[in-house]
C-alpha positions as CSV (number, residue, x, y, z in Angstrom):
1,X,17.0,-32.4,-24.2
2,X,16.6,-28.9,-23.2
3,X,19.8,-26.0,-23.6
4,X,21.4,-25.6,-20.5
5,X,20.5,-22.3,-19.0
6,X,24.1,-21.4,-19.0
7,X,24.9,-21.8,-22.1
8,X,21.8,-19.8,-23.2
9,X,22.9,-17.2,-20.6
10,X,26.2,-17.0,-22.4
11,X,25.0,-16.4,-26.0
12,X,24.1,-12.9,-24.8
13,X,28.2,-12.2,-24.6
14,X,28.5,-13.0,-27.6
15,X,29.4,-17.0,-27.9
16,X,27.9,-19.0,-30.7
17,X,26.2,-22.4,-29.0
18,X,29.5,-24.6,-29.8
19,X,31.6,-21.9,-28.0
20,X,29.0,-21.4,-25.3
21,X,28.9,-25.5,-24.9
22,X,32.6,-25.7,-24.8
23,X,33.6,-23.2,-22.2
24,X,30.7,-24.5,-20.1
25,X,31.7,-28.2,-20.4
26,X,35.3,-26.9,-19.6
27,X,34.2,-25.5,-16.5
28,X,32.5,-28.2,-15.2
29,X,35.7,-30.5,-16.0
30,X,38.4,-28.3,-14.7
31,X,40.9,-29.7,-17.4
32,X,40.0,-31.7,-20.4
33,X,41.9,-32.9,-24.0
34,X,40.4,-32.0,-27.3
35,X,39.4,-35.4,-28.3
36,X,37.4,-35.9,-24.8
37,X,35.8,-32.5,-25.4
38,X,35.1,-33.4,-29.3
39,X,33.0,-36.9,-27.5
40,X,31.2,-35.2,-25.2
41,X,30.1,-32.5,-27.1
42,X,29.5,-34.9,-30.2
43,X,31.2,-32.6,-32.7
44,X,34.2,-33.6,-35.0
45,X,37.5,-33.1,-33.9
46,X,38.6,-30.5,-36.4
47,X,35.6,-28.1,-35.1
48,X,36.6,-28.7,-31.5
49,X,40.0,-27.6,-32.4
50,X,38.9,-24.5,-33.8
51,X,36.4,-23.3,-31.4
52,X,38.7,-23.7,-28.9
53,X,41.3,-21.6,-30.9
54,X,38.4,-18.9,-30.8
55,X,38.2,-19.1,-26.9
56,X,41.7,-18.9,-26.7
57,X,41.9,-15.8,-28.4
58,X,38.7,-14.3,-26.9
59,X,40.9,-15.2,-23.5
60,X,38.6,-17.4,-21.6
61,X,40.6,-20.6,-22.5
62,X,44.0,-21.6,-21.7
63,X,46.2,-24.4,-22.9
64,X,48.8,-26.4,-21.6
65,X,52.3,-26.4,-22.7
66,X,52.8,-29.9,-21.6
67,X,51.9,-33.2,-24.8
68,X,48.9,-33.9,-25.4
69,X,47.7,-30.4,-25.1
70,X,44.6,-30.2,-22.1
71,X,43.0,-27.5,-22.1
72,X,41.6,-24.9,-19.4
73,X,38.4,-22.6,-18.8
74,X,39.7,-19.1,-17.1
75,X,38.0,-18.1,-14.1
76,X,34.2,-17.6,-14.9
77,X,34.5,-13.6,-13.4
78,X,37.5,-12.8,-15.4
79,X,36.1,-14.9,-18.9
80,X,33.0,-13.2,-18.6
81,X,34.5,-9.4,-17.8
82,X,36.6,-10.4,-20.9
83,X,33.2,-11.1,-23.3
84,X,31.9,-8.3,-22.2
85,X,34.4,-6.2,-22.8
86,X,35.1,-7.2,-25.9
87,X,31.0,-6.9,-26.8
88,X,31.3,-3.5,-25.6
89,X,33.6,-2.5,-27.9
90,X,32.2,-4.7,-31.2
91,X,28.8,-2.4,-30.4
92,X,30.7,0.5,-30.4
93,X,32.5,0.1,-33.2
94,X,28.9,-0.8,-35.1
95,X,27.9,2.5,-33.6
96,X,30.6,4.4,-35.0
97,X,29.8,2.6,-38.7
98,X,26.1,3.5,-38.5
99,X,26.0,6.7,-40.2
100,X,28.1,6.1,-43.4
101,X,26.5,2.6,-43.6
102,X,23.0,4.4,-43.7
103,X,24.2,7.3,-46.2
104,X,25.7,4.7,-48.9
105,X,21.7,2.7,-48.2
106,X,20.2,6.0,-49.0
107,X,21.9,6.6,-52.2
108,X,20.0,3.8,-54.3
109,X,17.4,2.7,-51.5
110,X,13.8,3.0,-53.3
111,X,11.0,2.5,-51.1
112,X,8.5,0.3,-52.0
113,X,5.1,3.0,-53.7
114,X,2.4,0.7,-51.8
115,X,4.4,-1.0,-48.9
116,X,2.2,-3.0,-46.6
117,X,3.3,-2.7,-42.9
118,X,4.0,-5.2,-40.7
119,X,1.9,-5.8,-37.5
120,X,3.0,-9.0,-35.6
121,X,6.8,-10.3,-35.2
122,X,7.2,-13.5,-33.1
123,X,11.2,-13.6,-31.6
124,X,12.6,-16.9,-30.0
125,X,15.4,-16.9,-27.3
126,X,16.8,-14.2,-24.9
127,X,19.2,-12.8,-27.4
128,X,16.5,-12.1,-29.9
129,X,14.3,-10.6,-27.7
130,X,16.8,-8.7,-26.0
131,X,17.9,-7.0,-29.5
132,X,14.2,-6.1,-29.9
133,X,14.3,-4.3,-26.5
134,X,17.3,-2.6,-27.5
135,X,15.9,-1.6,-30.8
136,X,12.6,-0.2,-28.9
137,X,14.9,1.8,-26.4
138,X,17.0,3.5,-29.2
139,X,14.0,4.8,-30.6
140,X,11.8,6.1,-27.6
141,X,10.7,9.3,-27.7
142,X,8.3,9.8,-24.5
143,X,8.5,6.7,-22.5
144,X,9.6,3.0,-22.1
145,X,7.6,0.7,-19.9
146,X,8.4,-2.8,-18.9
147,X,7.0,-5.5,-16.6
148,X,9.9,-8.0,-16.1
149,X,11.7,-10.1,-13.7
150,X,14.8,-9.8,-12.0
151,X,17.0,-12.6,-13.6
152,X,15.8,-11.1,-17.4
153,X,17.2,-8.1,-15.8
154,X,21.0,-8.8,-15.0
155,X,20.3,-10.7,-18.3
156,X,19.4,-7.4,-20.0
157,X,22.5,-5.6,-17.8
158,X,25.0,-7.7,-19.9
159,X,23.2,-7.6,-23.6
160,X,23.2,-4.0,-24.7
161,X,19.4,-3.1,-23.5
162,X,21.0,-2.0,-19.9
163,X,22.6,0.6,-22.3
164,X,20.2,1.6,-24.4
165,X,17.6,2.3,-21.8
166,X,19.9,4.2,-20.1
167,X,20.7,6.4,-23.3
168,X,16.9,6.8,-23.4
169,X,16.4,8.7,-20.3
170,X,19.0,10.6,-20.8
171,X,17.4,11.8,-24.1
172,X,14.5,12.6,-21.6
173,X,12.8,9.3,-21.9
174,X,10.6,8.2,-19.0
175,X,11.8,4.6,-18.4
176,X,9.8,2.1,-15.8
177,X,9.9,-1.1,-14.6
178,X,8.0,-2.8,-12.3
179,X,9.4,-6.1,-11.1
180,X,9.5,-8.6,-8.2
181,X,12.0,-7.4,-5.4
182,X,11.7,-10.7,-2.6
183,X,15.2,-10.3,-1.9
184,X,18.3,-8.5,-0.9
185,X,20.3,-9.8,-4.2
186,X,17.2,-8.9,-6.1
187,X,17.2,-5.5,-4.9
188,X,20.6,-5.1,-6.0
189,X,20.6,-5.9,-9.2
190,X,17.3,-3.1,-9.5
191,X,19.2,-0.9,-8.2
192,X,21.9,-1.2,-11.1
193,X,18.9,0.7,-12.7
194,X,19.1,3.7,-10.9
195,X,18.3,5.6,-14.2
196,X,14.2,4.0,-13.9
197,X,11.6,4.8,-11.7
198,X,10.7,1.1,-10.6
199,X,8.4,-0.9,-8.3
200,X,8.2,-3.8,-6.6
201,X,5.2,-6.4,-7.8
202,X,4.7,-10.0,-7.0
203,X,6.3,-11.4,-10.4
204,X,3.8,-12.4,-13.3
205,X,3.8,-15.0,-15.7
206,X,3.8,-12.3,-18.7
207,X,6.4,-10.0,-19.1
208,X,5.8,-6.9,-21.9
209,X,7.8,-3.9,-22.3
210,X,5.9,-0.9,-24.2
211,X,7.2,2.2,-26.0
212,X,5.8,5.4,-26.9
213,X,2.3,3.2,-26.5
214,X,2.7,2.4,-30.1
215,X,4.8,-1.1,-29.7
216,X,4.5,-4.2,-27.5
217,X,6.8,-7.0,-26.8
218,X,5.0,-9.9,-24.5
219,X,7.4,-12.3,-23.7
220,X,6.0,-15.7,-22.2
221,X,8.6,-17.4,-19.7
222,X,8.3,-21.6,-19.9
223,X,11.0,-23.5,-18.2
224,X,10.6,-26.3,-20.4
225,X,10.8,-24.2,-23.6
226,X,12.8,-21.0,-25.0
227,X,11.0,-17.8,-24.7
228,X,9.0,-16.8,-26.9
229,X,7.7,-13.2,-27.9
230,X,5.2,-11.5,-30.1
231,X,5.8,-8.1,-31.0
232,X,3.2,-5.9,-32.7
233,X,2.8,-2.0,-33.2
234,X,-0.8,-2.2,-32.9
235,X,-1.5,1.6,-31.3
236,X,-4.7,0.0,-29.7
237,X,-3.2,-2.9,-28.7
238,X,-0.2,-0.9,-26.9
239,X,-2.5,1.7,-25.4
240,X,-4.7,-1.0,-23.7
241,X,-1.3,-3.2,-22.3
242,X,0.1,0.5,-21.3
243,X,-3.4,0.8,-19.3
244,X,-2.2,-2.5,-17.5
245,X,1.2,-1.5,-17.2
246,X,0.3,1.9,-15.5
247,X,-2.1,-0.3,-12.6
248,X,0.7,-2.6,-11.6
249,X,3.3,0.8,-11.6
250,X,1.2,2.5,-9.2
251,X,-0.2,0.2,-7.4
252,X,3.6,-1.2,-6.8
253,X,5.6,-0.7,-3.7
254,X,8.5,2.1,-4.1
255,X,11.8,0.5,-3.4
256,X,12.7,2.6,-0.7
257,X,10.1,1.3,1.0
258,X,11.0,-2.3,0.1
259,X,15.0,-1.8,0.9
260,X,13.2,-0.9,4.4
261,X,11.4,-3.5,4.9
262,X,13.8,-5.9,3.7
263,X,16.3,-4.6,6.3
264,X,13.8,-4.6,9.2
265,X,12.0,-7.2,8.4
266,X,8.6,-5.6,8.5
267,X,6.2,-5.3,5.7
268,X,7.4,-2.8,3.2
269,X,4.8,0.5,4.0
270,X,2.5,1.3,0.7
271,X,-0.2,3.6,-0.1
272,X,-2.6,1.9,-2.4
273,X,-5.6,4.1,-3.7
274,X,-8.7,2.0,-4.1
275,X,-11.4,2.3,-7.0
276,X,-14.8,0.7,-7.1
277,X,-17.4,-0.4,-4.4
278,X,-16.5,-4.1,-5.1
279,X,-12.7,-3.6,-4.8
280,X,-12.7,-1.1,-1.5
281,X,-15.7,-4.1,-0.2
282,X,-13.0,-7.2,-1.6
283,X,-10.1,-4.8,0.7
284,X,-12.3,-4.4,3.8
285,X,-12.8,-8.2,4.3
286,X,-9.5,-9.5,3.2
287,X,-8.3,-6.7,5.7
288,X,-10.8,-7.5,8.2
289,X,-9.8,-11.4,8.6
290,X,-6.4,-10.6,8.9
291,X,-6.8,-9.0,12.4
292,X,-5.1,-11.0,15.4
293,X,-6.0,-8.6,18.2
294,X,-8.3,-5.4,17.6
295,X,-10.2,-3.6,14.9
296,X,-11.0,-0.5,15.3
297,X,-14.0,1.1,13.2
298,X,-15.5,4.8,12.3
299,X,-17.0,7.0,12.2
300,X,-19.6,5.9,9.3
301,X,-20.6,2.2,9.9
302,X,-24.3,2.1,7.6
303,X,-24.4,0.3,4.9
304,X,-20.7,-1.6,4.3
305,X,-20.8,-3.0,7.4
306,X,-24.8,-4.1,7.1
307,X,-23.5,-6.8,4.4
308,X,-24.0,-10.6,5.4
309,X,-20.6,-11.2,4.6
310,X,-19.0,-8.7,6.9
311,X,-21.7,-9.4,9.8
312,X,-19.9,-12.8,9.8
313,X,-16.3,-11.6,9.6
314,X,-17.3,-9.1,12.5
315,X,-19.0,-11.9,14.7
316,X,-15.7,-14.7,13.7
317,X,-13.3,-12.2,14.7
318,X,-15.1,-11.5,18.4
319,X,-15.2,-15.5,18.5
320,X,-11.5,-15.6,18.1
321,X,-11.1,-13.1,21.0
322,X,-10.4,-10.0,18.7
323,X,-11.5,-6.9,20.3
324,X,-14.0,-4.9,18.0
325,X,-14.7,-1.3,18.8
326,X,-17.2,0.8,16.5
327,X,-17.4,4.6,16.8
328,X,-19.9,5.8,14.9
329,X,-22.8,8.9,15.0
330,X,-26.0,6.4,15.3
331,X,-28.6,6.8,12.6
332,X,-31.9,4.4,12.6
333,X,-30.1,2.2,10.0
334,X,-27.3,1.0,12.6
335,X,-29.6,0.2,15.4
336,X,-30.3,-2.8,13.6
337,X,-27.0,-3.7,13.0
338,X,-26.1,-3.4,16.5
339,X,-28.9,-5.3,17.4
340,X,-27.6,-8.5,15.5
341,X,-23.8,-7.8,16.7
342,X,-24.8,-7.1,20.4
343,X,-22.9,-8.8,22.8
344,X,-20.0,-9.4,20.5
345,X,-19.0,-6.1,20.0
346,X,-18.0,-2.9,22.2
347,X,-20.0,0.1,19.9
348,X,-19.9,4.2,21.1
349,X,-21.3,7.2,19.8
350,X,-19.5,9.7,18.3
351,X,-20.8,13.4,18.5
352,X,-19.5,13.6,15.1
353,X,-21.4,13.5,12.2
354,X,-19.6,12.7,8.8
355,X,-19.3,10.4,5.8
356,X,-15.8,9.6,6.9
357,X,-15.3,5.6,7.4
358,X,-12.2,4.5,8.8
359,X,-10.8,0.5,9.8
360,X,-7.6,0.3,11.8
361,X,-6.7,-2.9,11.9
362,X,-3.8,-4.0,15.2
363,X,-2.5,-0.5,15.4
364,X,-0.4,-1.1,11.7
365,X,-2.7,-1.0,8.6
366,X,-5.4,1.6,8.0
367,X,-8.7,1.6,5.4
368,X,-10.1,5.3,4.6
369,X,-12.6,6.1,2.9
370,X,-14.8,9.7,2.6
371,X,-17.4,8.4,1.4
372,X,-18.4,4.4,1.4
373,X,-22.0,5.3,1.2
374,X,-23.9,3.4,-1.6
375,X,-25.6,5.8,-4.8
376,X,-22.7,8.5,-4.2
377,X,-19.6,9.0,-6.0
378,X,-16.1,7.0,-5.6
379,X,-14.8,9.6,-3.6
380,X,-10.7,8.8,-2.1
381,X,-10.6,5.2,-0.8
382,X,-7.2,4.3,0.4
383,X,-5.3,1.3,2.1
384,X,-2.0,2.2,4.0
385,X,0.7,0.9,6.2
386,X,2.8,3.8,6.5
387,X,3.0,4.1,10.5
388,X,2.8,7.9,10.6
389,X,-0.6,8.0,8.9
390,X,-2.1,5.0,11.0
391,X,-0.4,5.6,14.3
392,X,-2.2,9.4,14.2
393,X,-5.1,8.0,12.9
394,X,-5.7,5.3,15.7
395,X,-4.8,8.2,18.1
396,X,-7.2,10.6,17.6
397,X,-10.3,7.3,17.5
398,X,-8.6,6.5,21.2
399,X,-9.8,10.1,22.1
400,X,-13.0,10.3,20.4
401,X,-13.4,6.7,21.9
402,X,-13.2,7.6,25.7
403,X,-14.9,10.9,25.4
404,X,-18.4,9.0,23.9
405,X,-21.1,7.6,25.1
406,X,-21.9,3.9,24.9
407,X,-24.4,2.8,22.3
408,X,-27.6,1.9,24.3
409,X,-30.1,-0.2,22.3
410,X,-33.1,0.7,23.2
411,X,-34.3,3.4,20.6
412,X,-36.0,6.5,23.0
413,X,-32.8,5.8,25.3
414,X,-30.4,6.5,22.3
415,X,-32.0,9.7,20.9
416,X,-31.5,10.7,24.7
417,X,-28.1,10.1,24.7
418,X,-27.8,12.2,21.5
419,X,-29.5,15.1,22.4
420,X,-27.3,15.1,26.0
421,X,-24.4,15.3,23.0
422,X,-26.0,17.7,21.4
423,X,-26.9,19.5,24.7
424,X,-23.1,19.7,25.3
425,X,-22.4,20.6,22.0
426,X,-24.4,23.7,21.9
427,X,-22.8,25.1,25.2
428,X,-19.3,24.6,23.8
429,X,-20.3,26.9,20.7
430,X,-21.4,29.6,22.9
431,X,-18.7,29.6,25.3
432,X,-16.0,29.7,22.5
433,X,-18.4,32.6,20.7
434,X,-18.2,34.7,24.0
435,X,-13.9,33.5,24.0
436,X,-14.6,31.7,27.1
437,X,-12.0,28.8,27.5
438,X,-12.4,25.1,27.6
439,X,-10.4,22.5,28.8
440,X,-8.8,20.0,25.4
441,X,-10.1,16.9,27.9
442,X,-13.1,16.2,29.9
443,X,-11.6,13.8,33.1
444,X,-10.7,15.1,35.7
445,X,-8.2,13.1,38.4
446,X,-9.9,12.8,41.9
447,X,-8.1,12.3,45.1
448,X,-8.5,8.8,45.3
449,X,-6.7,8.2,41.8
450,X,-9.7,7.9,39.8
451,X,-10.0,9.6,36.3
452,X,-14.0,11.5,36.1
453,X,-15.7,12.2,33.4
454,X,-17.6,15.7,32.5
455,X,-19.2,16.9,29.4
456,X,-17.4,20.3,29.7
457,X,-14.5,21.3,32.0
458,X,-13.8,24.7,31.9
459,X,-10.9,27.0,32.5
460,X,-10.7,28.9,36.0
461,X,-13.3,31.2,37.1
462,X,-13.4,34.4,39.3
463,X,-13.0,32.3,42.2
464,X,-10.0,30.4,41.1
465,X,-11.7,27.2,40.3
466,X,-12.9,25.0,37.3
467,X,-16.6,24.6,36.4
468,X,-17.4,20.8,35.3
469,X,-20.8,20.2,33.6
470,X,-22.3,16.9,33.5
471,X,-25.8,16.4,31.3
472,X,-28.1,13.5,32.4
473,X,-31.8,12.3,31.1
474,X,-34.4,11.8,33.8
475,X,-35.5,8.5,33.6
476,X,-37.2,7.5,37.1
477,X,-36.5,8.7,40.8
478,X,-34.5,5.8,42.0
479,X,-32.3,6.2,38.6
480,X,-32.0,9.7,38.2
481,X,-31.3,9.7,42.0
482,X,-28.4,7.2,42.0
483,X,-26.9,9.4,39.6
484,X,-27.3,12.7,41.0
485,X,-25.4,10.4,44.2
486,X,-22.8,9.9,42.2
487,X,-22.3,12.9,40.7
488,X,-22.1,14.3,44.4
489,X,-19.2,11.5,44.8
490,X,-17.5,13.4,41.9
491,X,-17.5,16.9,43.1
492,X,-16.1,15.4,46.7
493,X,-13.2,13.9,45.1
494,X,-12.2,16.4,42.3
495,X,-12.4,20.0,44.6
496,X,-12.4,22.5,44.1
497,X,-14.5,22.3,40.9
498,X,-17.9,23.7,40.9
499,X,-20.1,21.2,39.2
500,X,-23.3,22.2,37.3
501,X,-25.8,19.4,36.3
502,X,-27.9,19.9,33.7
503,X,-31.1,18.0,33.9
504,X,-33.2,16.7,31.0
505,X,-36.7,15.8,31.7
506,X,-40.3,15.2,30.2
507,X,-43.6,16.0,31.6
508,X,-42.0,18.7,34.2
509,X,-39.8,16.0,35.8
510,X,-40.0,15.3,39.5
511,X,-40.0,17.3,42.6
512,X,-38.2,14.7,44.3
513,X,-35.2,15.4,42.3
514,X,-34.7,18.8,42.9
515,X,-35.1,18.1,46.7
516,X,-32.6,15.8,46.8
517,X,-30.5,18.0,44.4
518,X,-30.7,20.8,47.0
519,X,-29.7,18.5,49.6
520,X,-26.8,17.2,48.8
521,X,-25.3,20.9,47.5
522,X,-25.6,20.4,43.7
523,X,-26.8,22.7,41.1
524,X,-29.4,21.7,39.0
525,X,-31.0,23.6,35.7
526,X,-34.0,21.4,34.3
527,X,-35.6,21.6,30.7
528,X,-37.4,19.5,28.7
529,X,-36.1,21.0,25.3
530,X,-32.2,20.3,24.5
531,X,-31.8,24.2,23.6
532,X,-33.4,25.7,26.5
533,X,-31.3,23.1,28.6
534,X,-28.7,24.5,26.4
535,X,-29.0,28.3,27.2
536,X,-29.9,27.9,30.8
537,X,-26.2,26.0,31.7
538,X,-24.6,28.8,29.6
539,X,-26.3,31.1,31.4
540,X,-25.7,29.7,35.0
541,X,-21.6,29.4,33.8
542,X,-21.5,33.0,32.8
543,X,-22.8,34.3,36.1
544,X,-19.8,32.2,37.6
């Protein structure tokens, strides 16, 4: 039959297992006699007696004055305050004996001329193990490192390692834990450990505690067993365990941030920094398929996205009604993906051009990466809830997102819509050259309540009003004359603007356009190079 987890529990104050058995059977009773204690504890009668003379005296057992003697367990709080005080002060006295018991040793001690060191120790039970924690504490120099739960813990709080790691970062020892915090009582008892730096980690199996990367303790937890721990001060074996012990630190949650979200009820908010193409590819999808009602991606979509695997996250996700919006500068190697993803997802082009690839997943976790690209270096890849970082994040794609240009999939009509960016571009460098001022947006509200967009809106001009430019691609009459309508419909319901169209064309365009330009009052400056189309608009805005 296995020990009963309170009795082990109490052989860390300092009980034997008789005395631990006794008081615990007592408890459970409320009142017994000696000779019902001595049968259900199987032991003689004449031990019973005197183990429960040694409780007596420790002060967690009273007796009765009335024949035959019963006997009673003090309150658990007070019996165990009692043991621990009275450990306390048998440490402290073994403390205070340490230095003349060590001078007599090394009077006659003679060490051994070839002594063989040892390099493996196995320990059995908490109170074992917990003395070898201690021992390792006492003699850090640099740093202590552990990987433990929360019940070894307020185990440790009660055996002497609670005050030997604390003497060690007091000495200027770096002491860390990283543990599982899935609870407000959990959190408490951490927090006893004020003196640590630790982090919250879903629990593991294996616990270790390192020191000075030249010893390890691995304890192995069974339920159905008592622990068990081997103990070595292997210096390769204790760096490569440190290695592991450093990932889970700093890849932890900070327990700010888990107090927070244990008192909210949100997750806790964690930074994660992400190594490897096959990790930050492993992040994407498991980030990806947790979306519930929009995804957000750019500005760099070629080649993570191109992956089979993603494609069918991307196209499940639109299935399930998820809103997908990618905002990315086009290159020859998206078309293609947009091609496969067309109908399922809303894509736009962004005027900017950049390594840059950023995932924003409902507004509340964020994936960045400068530089997913395959064949180049790592660069920073990070994962992050913290709302400040994500919120501004998602707010500046918003405003890319409404000033760009849908993606249009046929290829000759896309490298149009780039040069009109580019077009647009090259006027906004000149007029902030010559410190001419541009409005931060490009709508304008008309009359009627309708937001307008313009490629450039600038400040006021001599005559007191704003010039709006809008750049447009001839395609055919009926097309580019529909447009130049509507562009008239703009300048009606946004006066006073002067508006200025800028008119890219091949093959000397058609005369028809300009005609009906003229008649309906608009200017329009016609090239069929993006520069000269350029330099004309800034030209006709200077004049103004």
């Amino acid at each position: 039959m296995s020990e009963d987890p309170l009795v082990s529990d109490l052989k860390a104050f300092g009980l034997d297992e008789v005395e631990a058995q006794t008081y615990v059977r007592l408890a459970r009773l409320g009142k017994a006699r000696a000779s019902s204690l001595s049968s259900a504890l199987k032991i003689n009668r004449t031990t019973t007696y005197r183990v429960l003379e040694r409780l007596k005296q420790a002060g967690i057992v009273e007796s009765s004055l009335s024949r035959p003697v019963s006997y009673i367990a003090v309150e658990p709080r007070k019996a165990l305050q009692l043991l621990l005080d009275r450990h306390k002060e048998e440490l402290k006295a073994a403390e205070t004996k340490f230095p003349s018991i060590l001078e007599r040793f090394t009077r006659f001690y003679i060490p051994a001329e070839e002594a063989v060191p040892t390099k493996f120790s196995i320990f059995q039970g908490s109170e074992e193990i917990h003395r070898a924690i201690t021992r390792m504490a006492k003699s850090a120099d640099k740093k202590i490192s552990m990987i433990t739960t929360v019940k070894d813990l307020g185990k440790m709080y009660y055996s002497g390692v609670y005050e030997a790691l604390s003497a060690a970062k007091t000495r200027g020892v770096s002491v860390q834990i990283v543990t599982e915090v899935a609870d407000v009582p959990a959190l408490e008892i951490v927090k006893n450990y004020d003196f640590a730096e630790a982090r919250h980690q879903t629990e593991s199996k294996m616990k270790m505690v390192i020191k000075d990367e030249e010893e390890v303790l691995i304890t192995v937890s069974s339920s159905a067993e008592e622990e068990v721990a081997l103990w070595t001060y292997s210096q390769s074996f204790a760096s490569a365990m440190q290695a592991i012990v450093n990932n889970e630190f700093f890849t932890g949650t900070e327990l700010a941030a888990v107090a927070t979200a244990l008192a909210t009820g949100k997750p806790a908010e964690l930074v994660r920094i992400i190594t490897g193409e096959q990790e930050y590819t492993d992040n994407m999808l498991s980030l990806l398929a947790s979306a519930r009602a929009e995804v957000f991606i750019g500005f760099s979509f070629y080649p993570t996205f191109a992956s089979p695997a993603a494609l069918e996250v991307l196209r499940a996700l639109a299935e399930r009604g998820v809103k997908v919006r990618v905002l990315s500068a086009p290159s020859a190697d998206e078309i293609d993906i947009v091609r496969r993803l067309q109908g399922t997802i809303e894509f736009r082009i962004s005027a900017f051009q950049t390594d840059l690839q950023i995932m924003i997943v409902d507004g509340m976790e964020m994936l960045f990466s400068n530089m997913p690209v395959q064949g180049k270096s790592a660069g920073l890849n990070i994962l992050t809830n913290l709302t400040g970082m994500v919120t501004f994040m998602h707010s500046i794609m918003a405003d890319v997102w409404l000033d760009s240009r849908e993606y249009i999939l046929q290829l000759d009509q896309l490298q149009q819509s780039i040069t009109l960016n580019s077009c647009a571009n090259m006027v906004r460098s000149r007029m902030q050259a010559h410190g001419m001022e541009i409005e931060v947006g490009t709508k304008i509200l008309g009359k009627s309540g309708v937001l307008h967009k313009f490629d450039i809106i600038s400040r006021s001009t001599r005559t007191g009003s704003r010039i709006a430019v809008s750049f447009l691609a001839y395609s055919d009459p009926e097309t580019t004359g529909t447009k130049l309508m509507e562009s008239k419909i703009k300048l009606l319901d946004c006066e006073p603007i002067d508006l200025l169209i800028g008119l890219l064309v091949k093959g000397g365009g058609d005369a028809s356009t300009a005609k009906l330009a003229k008649a309906v009052g608009l200017p329009i400056l016609q090239a069929e190079d993006a520069e000269k189309l350029a330099e004309l608009v800034f030209s006709e805005m200077e004049k103004r």
